[in-house]
Structures are given as structure tokens and as C-alpha cells.
C-alpha positions as CSV (number, residue, x, y, z in Angstrom):
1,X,68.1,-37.5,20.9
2,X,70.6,-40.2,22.1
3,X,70.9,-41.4,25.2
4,X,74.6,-40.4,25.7
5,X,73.3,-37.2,24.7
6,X,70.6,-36.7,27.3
7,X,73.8,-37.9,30.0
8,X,76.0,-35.3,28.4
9,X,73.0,-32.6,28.6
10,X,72.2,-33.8,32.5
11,X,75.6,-32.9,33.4
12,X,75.4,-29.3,33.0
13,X,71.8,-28.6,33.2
14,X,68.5,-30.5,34.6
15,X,65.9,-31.4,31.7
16,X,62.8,-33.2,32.1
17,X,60.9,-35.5,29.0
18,X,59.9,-33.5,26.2
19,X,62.2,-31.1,26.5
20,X,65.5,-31.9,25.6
21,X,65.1,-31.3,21.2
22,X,64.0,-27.6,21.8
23,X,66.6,-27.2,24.3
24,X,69.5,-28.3,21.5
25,X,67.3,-26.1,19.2
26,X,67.3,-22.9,21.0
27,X,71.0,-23.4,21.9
28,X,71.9,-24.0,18.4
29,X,69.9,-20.6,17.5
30,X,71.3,-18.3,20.5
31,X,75.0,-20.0,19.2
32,X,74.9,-19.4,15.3
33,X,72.6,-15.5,16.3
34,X,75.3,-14.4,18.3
35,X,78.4,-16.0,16.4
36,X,77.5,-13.8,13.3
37,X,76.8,-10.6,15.7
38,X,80.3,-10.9,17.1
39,X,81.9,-11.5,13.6
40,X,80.3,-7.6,12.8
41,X,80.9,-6.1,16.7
42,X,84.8,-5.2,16.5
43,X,84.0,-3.8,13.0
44,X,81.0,-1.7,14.6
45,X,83.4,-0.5,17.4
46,X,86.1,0.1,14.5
47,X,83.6,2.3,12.7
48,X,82.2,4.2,15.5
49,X,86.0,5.5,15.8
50,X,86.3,5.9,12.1
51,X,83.3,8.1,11.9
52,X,84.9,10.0,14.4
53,X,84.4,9.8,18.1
54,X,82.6,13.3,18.8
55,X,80.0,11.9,16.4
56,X,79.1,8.8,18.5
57,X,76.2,10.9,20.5
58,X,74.7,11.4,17.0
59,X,74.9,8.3,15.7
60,X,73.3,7.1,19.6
61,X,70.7,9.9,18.6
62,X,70.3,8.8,15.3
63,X,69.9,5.0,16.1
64,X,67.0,5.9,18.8
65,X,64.9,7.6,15.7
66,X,65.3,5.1,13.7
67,X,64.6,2.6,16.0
68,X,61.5,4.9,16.9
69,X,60.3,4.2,13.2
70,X,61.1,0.5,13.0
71,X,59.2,-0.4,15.8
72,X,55.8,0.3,14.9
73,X,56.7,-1.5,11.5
74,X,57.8,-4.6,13.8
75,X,54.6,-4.3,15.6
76,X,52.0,-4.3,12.8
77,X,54.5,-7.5,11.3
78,X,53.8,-9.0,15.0
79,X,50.2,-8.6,15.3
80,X,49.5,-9.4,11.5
81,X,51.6,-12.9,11.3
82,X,52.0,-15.8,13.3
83,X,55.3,-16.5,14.8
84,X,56.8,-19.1,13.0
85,X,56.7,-16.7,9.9
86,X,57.7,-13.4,10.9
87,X,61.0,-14.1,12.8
88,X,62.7,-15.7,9.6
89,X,61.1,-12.7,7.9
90,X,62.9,-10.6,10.8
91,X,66.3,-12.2,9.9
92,X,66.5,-12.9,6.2
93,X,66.1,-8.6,5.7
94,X,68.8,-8.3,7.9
95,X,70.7,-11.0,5.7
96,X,69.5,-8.5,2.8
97,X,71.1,-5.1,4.5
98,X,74.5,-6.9,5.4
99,X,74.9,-7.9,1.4
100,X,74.4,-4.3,0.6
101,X,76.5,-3.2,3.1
102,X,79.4,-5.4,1.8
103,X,79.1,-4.0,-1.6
104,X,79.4,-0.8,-0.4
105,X,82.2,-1.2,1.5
106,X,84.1,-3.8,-0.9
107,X,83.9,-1.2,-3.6
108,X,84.8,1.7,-1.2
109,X,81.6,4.0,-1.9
110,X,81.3,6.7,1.1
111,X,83.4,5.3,3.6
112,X,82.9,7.7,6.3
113,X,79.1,7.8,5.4
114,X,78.9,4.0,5.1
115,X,80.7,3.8,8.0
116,X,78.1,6.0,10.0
117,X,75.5,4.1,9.0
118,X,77.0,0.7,9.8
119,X,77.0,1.8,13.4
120,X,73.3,3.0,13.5
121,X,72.3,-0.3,11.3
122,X,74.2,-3.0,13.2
123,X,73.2,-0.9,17.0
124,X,69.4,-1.2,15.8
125,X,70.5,-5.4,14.2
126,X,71.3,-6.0,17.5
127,X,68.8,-5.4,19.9
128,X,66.4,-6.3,17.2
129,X,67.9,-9.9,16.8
130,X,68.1,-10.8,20.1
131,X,64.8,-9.5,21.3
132,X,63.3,-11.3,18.9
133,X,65.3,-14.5,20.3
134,X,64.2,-14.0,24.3
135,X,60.6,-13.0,23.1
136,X,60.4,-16.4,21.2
137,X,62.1,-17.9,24.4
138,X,59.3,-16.4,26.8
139,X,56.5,-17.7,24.6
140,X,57.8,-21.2,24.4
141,X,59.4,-21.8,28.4
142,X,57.5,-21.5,31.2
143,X,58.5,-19.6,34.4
144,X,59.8,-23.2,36.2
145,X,61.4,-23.8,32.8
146,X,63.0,-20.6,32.1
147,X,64.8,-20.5,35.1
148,X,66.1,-23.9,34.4
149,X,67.5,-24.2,31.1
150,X,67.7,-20.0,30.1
151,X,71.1,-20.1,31.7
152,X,72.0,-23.4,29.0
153,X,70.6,-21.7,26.3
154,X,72.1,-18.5,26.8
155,X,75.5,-20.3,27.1
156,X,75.1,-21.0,23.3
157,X,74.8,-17.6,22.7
158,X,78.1,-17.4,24.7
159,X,79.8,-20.3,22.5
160,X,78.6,-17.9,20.1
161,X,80.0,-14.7,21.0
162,X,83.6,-16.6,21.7
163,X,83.4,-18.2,18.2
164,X,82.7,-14.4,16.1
165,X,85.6,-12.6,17.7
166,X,87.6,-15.6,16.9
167,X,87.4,-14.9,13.8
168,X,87.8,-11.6,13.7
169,X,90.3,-11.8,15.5
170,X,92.1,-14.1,13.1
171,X,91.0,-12.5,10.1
172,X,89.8,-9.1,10.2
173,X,94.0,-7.8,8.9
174,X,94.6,-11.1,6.6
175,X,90.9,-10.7,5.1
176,X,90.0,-7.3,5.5
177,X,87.1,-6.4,7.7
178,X,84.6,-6.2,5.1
179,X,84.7,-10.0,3.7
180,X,83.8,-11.0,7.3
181,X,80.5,-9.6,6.6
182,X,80.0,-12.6,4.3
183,X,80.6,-15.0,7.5
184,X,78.1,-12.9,9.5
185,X,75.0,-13.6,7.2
186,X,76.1,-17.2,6.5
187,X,75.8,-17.9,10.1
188,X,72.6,-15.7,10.9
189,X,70.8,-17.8,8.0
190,X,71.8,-21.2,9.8
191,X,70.5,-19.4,12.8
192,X,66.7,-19.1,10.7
193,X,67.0,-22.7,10.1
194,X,67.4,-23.7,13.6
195,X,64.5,-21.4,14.5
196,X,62.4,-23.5,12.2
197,X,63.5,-26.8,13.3
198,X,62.6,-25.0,17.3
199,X,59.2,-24.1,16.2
200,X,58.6,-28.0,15.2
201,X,60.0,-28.8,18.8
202,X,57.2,-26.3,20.6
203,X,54.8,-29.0,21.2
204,X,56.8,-31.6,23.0
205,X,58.1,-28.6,25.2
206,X,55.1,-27.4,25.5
207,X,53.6,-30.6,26.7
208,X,56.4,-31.0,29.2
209,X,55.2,-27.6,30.9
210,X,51.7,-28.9,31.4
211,X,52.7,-32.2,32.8
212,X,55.1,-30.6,35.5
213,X,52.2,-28.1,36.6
214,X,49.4,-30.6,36.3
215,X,47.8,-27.9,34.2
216,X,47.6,-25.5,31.1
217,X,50.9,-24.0,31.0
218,X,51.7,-20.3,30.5
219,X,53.4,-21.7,26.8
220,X,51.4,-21.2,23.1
221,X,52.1,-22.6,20.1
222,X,52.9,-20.6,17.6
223,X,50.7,-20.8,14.7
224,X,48.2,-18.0,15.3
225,X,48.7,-14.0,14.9
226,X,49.0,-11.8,18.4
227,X,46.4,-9.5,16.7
228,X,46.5,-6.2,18.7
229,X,47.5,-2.6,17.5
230,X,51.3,-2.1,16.7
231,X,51.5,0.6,19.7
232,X,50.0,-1.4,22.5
233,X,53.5,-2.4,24.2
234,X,53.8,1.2,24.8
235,X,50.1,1.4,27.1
236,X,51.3,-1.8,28.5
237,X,54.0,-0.2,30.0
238,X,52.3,3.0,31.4
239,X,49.6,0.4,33.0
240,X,51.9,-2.0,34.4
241,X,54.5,-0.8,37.5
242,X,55.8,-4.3,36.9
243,X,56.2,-3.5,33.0
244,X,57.9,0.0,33.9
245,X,60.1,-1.4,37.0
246,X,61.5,-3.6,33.9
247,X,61.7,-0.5,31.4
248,X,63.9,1.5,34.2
249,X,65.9,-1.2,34.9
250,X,66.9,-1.3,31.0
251,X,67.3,1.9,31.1
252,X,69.6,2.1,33.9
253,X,71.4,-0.6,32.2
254,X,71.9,1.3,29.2
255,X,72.9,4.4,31.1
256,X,75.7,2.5,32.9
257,X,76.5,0.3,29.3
258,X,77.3,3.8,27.2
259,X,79.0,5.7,30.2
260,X,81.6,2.7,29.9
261,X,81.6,2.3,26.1
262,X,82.4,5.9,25.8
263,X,85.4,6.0,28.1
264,X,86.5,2.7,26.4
265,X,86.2,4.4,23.2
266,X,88.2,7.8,24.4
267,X,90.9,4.7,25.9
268,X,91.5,2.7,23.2
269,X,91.6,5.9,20.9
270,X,94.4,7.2,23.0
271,X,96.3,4.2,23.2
272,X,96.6,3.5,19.1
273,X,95.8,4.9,15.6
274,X,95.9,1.5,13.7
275,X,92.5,0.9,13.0
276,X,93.6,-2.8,12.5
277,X,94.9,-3.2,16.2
278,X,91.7,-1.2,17.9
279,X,89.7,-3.8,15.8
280,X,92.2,-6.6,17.9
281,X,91.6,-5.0,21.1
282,X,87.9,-4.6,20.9
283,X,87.9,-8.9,19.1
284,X,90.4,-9.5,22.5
285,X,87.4,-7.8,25.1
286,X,84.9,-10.0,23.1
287,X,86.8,-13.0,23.4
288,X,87.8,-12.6,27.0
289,X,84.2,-11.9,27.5
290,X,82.8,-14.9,26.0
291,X,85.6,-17.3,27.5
292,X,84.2,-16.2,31.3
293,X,80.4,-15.9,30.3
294,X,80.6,-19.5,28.8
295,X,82.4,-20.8,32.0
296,X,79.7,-19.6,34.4
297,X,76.9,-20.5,32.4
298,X,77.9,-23.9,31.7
299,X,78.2,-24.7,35.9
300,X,76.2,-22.5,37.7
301,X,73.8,-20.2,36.1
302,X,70.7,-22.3,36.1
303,X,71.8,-23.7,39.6
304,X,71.5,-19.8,41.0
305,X,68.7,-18.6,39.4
306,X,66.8,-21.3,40.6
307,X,68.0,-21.5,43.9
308,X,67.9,-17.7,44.3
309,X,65.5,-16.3,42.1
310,X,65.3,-13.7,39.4
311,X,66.1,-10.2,41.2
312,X,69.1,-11.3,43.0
313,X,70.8,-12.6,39.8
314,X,69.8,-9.5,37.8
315,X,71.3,-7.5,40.6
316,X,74.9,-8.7,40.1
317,X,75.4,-6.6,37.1
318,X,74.7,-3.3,38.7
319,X,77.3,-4.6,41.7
320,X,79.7,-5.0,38.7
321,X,79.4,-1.7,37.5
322,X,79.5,-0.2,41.3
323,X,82.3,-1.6,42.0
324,X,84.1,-0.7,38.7
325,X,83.4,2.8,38.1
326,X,84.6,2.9,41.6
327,X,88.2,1.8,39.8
328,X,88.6,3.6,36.9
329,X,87.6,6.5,39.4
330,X,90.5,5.9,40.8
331,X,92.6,5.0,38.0
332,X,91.2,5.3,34.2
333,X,93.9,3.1,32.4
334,X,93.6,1.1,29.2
335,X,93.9,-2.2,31.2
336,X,91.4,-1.6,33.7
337,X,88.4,-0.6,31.2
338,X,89.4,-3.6,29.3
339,X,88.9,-5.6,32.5
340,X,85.7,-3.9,33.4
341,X,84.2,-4.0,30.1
342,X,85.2,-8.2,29.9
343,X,83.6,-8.2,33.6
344,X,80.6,-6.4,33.3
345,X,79.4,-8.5,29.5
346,X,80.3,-11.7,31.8
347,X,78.0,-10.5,34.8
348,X,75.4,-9.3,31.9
349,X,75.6,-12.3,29.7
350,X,75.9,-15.0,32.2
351,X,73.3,-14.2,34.9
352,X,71.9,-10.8,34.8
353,X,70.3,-11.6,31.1
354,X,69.1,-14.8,31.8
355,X,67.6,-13.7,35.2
356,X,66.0,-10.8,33.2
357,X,64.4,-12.6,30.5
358,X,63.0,-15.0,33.1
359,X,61.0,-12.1,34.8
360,X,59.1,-11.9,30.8
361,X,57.7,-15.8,31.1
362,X,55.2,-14.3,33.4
363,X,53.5,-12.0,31.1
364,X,51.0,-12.9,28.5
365,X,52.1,-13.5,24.9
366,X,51.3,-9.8,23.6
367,X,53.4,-8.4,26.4
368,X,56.1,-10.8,25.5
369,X,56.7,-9.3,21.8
370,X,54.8,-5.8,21.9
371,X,56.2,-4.8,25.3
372,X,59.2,-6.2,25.6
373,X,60.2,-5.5,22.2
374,X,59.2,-1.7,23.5
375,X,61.6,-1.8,26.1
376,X,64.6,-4.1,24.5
377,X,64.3,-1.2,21.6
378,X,63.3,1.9,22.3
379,X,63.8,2.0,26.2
380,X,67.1,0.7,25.4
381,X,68.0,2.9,22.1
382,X,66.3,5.9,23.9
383,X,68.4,5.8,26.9
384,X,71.5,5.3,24.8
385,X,71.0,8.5,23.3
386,X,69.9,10.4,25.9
387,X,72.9,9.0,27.9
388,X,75.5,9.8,25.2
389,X,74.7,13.3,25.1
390,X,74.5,13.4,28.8
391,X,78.4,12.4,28.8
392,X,79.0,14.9,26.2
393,X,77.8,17.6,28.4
394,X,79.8,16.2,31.5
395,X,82.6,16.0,28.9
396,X,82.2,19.5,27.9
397,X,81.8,21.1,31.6
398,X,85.9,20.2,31.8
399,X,85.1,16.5,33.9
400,X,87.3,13.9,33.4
401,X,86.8,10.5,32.9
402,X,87.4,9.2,37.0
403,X,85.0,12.4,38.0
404,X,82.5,10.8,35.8
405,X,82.9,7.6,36.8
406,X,82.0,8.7,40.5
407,X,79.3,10.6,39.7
408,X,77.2,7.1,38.0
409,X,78.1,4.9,41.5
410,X,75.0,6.3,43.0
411,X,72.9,5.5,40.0
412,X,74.0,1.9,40.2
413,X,73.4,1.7,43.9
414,X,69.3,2.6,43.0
415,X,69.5,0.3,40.0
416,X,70.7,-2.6,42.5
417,X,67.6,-2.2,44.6
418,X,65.1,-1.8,41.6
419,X,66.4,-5.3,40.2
420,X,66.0,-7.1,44.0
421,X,62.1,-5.6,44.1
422,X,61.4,-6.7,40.3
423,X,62.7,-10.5,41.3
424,X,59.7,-10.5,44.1
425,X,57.3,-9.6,41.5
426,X,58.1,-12.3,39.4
427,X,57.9,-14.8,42.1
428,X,54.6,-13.5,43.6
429,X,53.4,-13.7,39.3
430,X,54.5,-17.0,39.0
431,X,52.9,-17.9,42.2
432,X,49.6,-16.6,41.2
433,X,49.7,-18.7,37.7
434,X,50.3,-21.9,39.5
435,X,47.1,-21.3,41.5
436,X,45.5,-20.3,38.3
């Protein structure tokens, strides 16, 4: 890398030698990952109204078991290959099920099926996708490192995410929704080849860790197999509080994430019956969303995490969603959930992930891919479903939408405090491994 590059680089982040390749690397992945995501999102929220909105607690449900299934098959992948084979693997059958999905939909075979599906299939893409990312992130940063340059690398995600509803934005009525399929895998197979070219980077990066701790560093490369059995993320987390204080917060997360999504979905639904302009208003969220998170990661999220740790920056996104179901309790309008919704993904995106995947580059390598993978999956998948019918039945008693919006500020008051207590167990970790 160029020198003008390093001074661009310096402006908006601090890197030390050795680190600046994998840095551009892992940006460029997170960037061209999360571009093709965001080209599919607006048609995924399109669909999951097509399919028919009293349906979306089955297609949560449906989503969890197959996620249930997947996940052991991930596992045995994981413990069998070494990394720098099985995440391309991961993301070219992915390539694989968006061609078949653009068949189907190009030639108009089952379109309420197909559309079903799509939901389930792009819900399980992903959390699959990205937790593959972060888990490759925690095995190649160390704790110092993560906390630097996590909030720069997830701000090419961010680049990312404003570039895909861009273009759906822009093309989804001139196009047709299915063609931008064909953009999605284009950019999720430039996204395998900047994985590659990061996996030829790990050494330098790793060799940067060691120098700044004057020792090993908690960073492998990766050209061994975890070994293992494909169900040890799940004993992890029974054994570790630490593990399980990260599970619940996901959880909570995930609680708070579908309550939303569900009242945004009854919203929009309300306001028009074009699916071309829903697909514009949920492309418009995304793009306000990304326009914010890119802002704030660019100019302060690796100043705050490192000055403030972990917890407190994980604990702005349940402050978020305090303070707005607190709103649309008071008023559930169209304009408000679009606000919230833009909010919240900024709060989530720009600090709260990045503070989150920090507290993972204190685990050892197993825990980063079996039981995170665990929690970014199932726990996540597991409390979407459980949560969608648990608004169905709130739904059903005769509550409406402000009612239920009160009823979750409590929840986000606990899932404050868990976040603060999980940032002093990561520091008190990180602390032990420099003694180490």
C-alpha cells in the first residue's frame, strides 16, 4: 500500500505496521458481503408481505428449523476444513441457491410458494453470511485490534449496505426485482475473492499483534481444521455465563428487532398496496440507514469503543429501542417507524455490532465459529420465532400496536444492563490474556 494511502487510512482510523493490507481486505469483503445482501433485503421485506403478513410468524418459525438443521451441517464443515476453504465454500452455495431462485422467479413458477421460501432462505443467508464474516474477523484481530479498526471495517459493510438499496432503489420498477438477484451474487463472489486475498494478509496482521503485546497473540492462521464435534458451541454455551450473557443479549436483540419489524410491516401495509412502492420505502429505510451508520463509523466508532470499552457501546442500541417504543407508544405513525427503524440499524450497525463482535476476540478459536455461530444462528433465529408468535398472541388478545410497544420498554431497560456487565467481562478477559 501507498503512502498516500496509509495518510488517507490514518485520517479516519489508527493502524499500526503490518496491518494496513488486511485492513483494506476485510473492508473490501464486509463492503461487496453487504452490498449484495441489501440488493436482496427490500425484495425479502417485499415478499414477506406478498406471502401474506399473518404468515410471517411461520415463516420466523420455519426459518428457526431450518436453521436448526443447517447448523450442525456448518459445524461438521467447520471442524473438518481449515478456514481458508470452507468460507468460499460457505458463499459460492449461496451463489448456487440465488441462481435457482432467479429462475424460478424469472419464469414465474409458484410465486407465493417461491416467495415464502425466499424469506426463510435469504433470513437464514443472512445471519449465515455475516457470522461467518465476524467469526473470521475474531480469529484474525486481536482484542487491542478489534477495538481499533472493527468500527473501519464494519463501515465497509456500511458503504455496502448504502450501495445495495441504491440499487434497488433505482432499479427494482425499471428492472424488475428479480434481475437484481443477478447483481446480488455478482457482488457476493467479489466478496469470496477478497476473502482469499485477506487470508494471504493474516500473517502480516498477525505479526503486528505479537509485536504490540510483546508476545503470542490471541490470532491463528488459518490453515489447520478446528477439529471438535459439530455440537460443541451449544456445551460452550451452557458452561460459559460469559458465553450465555452474550446468547441473551442476542436474544434480547432479536426480541426487540421483530417486535419493530412486525409493526413496520402492519405500517407500511396500511399505508400502500403497490408492491413496487413498499419495495421503495423499505430501499429508502436501508439507504437512510446506511447514510447515518457510514457517518458515525467513519469519525468516531473506533475512537469510542476504545476509549469506552465494549459494554457501553453495545448498550446504546437497547437505549435506542427504549426510547423509541416509548414513541410509537405514543404515536404509531408511518413516519415515526421509519425513523426508528433508520435509527435503531444506525445504533446497531455503527457501534453496538462492532462493540459486540469485539467481546468474541477473547475467546478461543473453536468458541469463535462453533459458539458464536450457535448464537448468531440459532439464538438469533430461535428468538425470532419465538418472538413472532409472541406478537401474534399480543396481536390476538385485542392489543394494539402503542400497547405493545409499552409493554417491551421494560425488556430493553434489563437488556441495557446485561450489555454494561458483558463489557466488564471482556476487559477483565482481555486483561488476563495480556498477563498470559
Amino acid at each position: 500500500m501507498n503512502s498516500l494511502l496509509q495518510r488517507t487510512v490514518d485520517r479516519l482510523v489508527t493502524t499500526r505496521a503490518g496491518e494496513l493490507r488486511a485492513l483494506f481486505w476485510s473492508f473490501a469483503y464486509f463492503f461487496c458481503l453487504l452490498a449484495g445482501y441489501y440488493v436482496l433485503r427490500p425484495l425479502r421485506d417485499e415478499m414477506g408481505i406478498a406471502g401474506g403478513v399473518r404468515n410471517l410468524p411461520w415463516l420466523f418459525t420455519a426459518t428457526f428449523f431450518v436453521m436448526l438443521a443447517a447448523v450442525p451441517v456448518f459445524g461438521a464443515i467447520v471442524a473438518r476444513l481449515p478456514r481458508r476453504r470452507f468460507i468460499p465454500l460457505v458463499y459460492h452455495f449461496f451463489v448456487a441457491n440465488i441462481a435457482i431462485f432467479w429462475l424460478l422467479l424469472t419464469f414465474d413458477i409458484g410465486k407465493v410458494h417461491v416467495a415464502r421460501v425466499f424469506f426463510v432462505w435469504i433470513s437464514i443467508f443472512n445471519l449465515f453470511a455475516v457470522s461467518v464474516f465476524w467469526s473470521f474477523m475474531a480469529d484474525l484481530y486481536a482484542s487491542e485490534q478489534g477495538k481499533r479498526l472493527f468500527g473501519f471495517i464494519a463501515a465497509g459493510g456500511s458503504a455496502g449496505a448504502l450501495l445495495g438499496p441504491t440499487v434497488a432503489l433505482w432499479l427494482a420498477v425499471p428492472l424488475g426485482p428479480a434481475n437484481l438477484l443477478i447483481v446480488a451474487a455478482l457482488l457476493i463472489e467479489v466478496a469470496v475473492f477478497c476473502a482469499l486475498r485477506l487470508e494471504a494478509a493474516a500473517p502480516q496482521l498477525r505479526a503486528s499483534a505479537e509485536a504490540a503485546a510483546g508476545s503470542s497473540a490471541n490470532v491463528k492462521a488459518g490453515s489447520t481444521s478446528l477439529g471438535g464435534s459439530w455440537f460443541a458451541g451449544i456445551a460452550m454455551l451452557v458452561r460459559s455465563p460469559y458465553l450465555a450473557g452474550i446468547a441473551l443479549w442476542v436474544a434480547l436483540l432479536s426480541l426487540a428487532g421483530t417486535f419493530l419489524y412486525f409493526q413496520q410491516a402492519e405500517i407500511v401495509k396500511a399505508a400502500s398496496d403497490d408492491p413496487a412502492v413498499r419495495t421503495r420505502i423499505f430501499a429508502a429505510i436501508d439507504l437512510a440507514a446506511g447514510l447515518l451508520t457510514l457517518l458515525v463509523q467513519f469519525l468516531a466508532t473506533g475512537r469510542l469503543i476504545t476509549r469506552f470499552g465494549a459494554g457501553p457501546a453495545a448498550a446504546v442500541l437497547p437505549l435506542v429501542f427504549l426510547l423509541g417504543f416509548l414513541t410509537l407508544w405514543l404515536s404509531p405513525m408511518l413516519w415515526l417507524v421509519i425513523a426508528f427503524q433508520a435509527i435503531q440499524r444506525t445504533a446497531n450497525f455503527s457501534l453496538s455490532n462492532p462493540a459486540r463482535e469485539v467481546l468474541f476476540t477473547v475467546l478461543d478459536r473453536e468458541e469463535k465459529y462453533k459458539a458464536k455461530n450457535v448464537i448468531d444462528l440459532v439464538v438469533f433465529r430461535g428468538s425470532d420465532a419465538l418472538s413472532s408468535w409472541l406478537f401474534s398472541a399480543l396481536r390476538g388478545t385485542g392489543l394494539e400496536l402503542g400497547a405493545i410497544s409499552l409493554a417491551t420498554v421494560p425488556v430493553t431497560a434489563g437488556w441495557l444492563a446485561l450489555a454494561l456487565w458483558l463489557g466488564r467481562q471482556q476487559e477483565q478477559r482481555a486483561a488476563a490474556q495480556k498477563i498470559r
